[in-house]
C-alpha positions in Angstrom: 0.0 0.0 0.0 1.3 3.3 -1.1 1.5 5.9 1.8 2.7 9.5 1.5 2.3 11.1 5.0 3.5 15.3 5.1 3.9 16.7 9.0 5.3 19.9 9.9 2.6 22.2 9.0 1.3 24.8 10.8 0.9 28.8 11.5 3.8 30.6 11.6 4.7 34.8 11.5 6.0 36.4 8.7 9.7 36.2 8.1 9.3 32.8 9.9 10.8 28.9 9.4 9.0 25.6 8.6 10.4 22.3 7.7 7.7 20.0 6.0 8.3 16.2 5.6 6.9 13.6 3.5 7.4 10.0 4.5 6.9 7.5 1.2 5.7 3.7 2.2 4.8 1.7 -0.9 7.3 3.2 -3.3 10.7 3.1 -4.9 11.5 6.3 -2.9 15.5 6.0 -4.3 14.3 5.8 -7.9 11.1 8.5 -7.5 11.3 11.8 -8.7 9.6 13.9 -5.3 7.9 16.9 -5.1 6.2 19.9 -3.1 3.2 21.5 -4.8 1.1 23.6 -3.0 -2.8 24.9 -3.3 -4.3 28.1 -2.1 -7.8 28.3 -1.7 -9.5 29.6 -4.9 -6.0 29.0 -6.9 -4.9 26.0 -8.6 -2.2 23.3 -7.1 1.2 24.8 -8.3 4.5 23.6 -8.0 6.8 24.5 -5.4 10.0 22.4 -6.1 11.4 19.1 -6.8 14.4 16.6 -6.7 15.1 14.0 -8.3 16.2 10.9 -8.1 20.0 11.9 -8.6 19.2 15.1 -6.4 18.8 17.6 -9.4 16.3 20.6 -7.7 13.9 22.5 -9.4 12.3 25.2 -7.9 9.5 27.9 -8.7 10.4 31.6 -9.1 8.3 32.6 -6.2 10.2 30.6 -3.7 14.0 30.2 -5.0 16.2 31.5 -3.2 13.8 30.8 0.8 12.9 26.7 0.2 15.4 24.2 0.2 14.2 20.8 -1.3 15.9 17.4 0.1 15.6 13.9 0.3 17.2 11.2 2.4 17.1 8.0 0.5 17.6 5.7 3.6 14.9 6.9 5.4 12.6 7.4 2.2 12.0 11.0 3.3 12.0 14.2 1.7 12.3 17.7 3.2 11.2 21.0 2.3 13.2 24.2 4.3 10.9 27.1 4.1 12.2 30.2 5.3 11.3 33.9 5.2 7.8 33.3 4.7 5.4 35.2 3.8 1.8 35.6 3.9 1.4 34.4 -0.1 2.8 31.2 0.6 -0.3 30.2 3.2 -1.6 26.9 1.1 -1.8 23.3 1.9 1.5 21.9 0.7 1.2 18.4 -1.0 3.9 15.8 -1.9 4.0 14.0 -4.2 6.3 10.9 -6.3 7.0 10.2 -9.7 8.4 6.8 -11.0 8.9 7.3 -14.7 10.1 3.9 -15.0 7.1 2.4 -14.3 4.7 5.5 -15.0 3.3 5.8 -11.8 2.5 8.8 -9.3 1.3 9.2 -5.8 0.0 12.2 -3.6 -0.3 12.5 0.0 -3.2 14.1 1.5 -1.8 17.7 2.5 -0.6 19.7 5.5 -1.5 23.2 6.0 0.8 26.1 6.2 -0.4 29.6 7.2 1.6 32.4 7.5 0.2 35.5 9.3 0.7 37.9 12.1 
């Protein structure tokens, strides 16, 4: 059974830290390409940054530079470092895996991140 599980969530001030993780069960986490996307309410799910399986990042424009994207293949875990927040990057933050070996891809249900004073 295929499990991605994001924790570290939460409310946090402007100019604050978060550190989300997303624990894969079910995959080939050391083969996956992983991913942070994110969804405000009203907007569509965007992406936020990836890595891939041979650690290459990607990231989007509105966040290089303040998230840090990583994974840790022994413990199937990847990471997103958000710092300097701001109130535009309140959205639930999803994770998500990518085997284009096999074609497959898996979502976890979400954690919520809401930057305000």
């Amino acid at each position: 059974q295929v499990q991605l599980v994001e924790s570290g969530g939460g409310l946090v001030q402007p100019g604050g830290s978060l550190r989300l993780s997303c624990a894969a069960s079910g995959i080939m986490f050391s083969i996956s390409t992983m991913g942070w996307y994110r969804q405000a309410p009203g907007k569509q799910r965007e992406l936020v940054a990836t890595i891939s399986r041979t650690s290459i990042t990607n990231y989007a424009d509105s966040v290089k530079g303040r998230f840090t994207i990583s994974r840790n293949n022994a413990e199937n875990t990847v990471y997103l470092q958000m710092n300097s927040l701001k109130p535009e990057d309140t959205a639930v933050y999803f994770c998500k895996s990518r085997n284009e070996f096999v074609s497959s891809e898996y979502w976890g249900q979400g954690t919520q991140v809401t930057v305000s004073s």
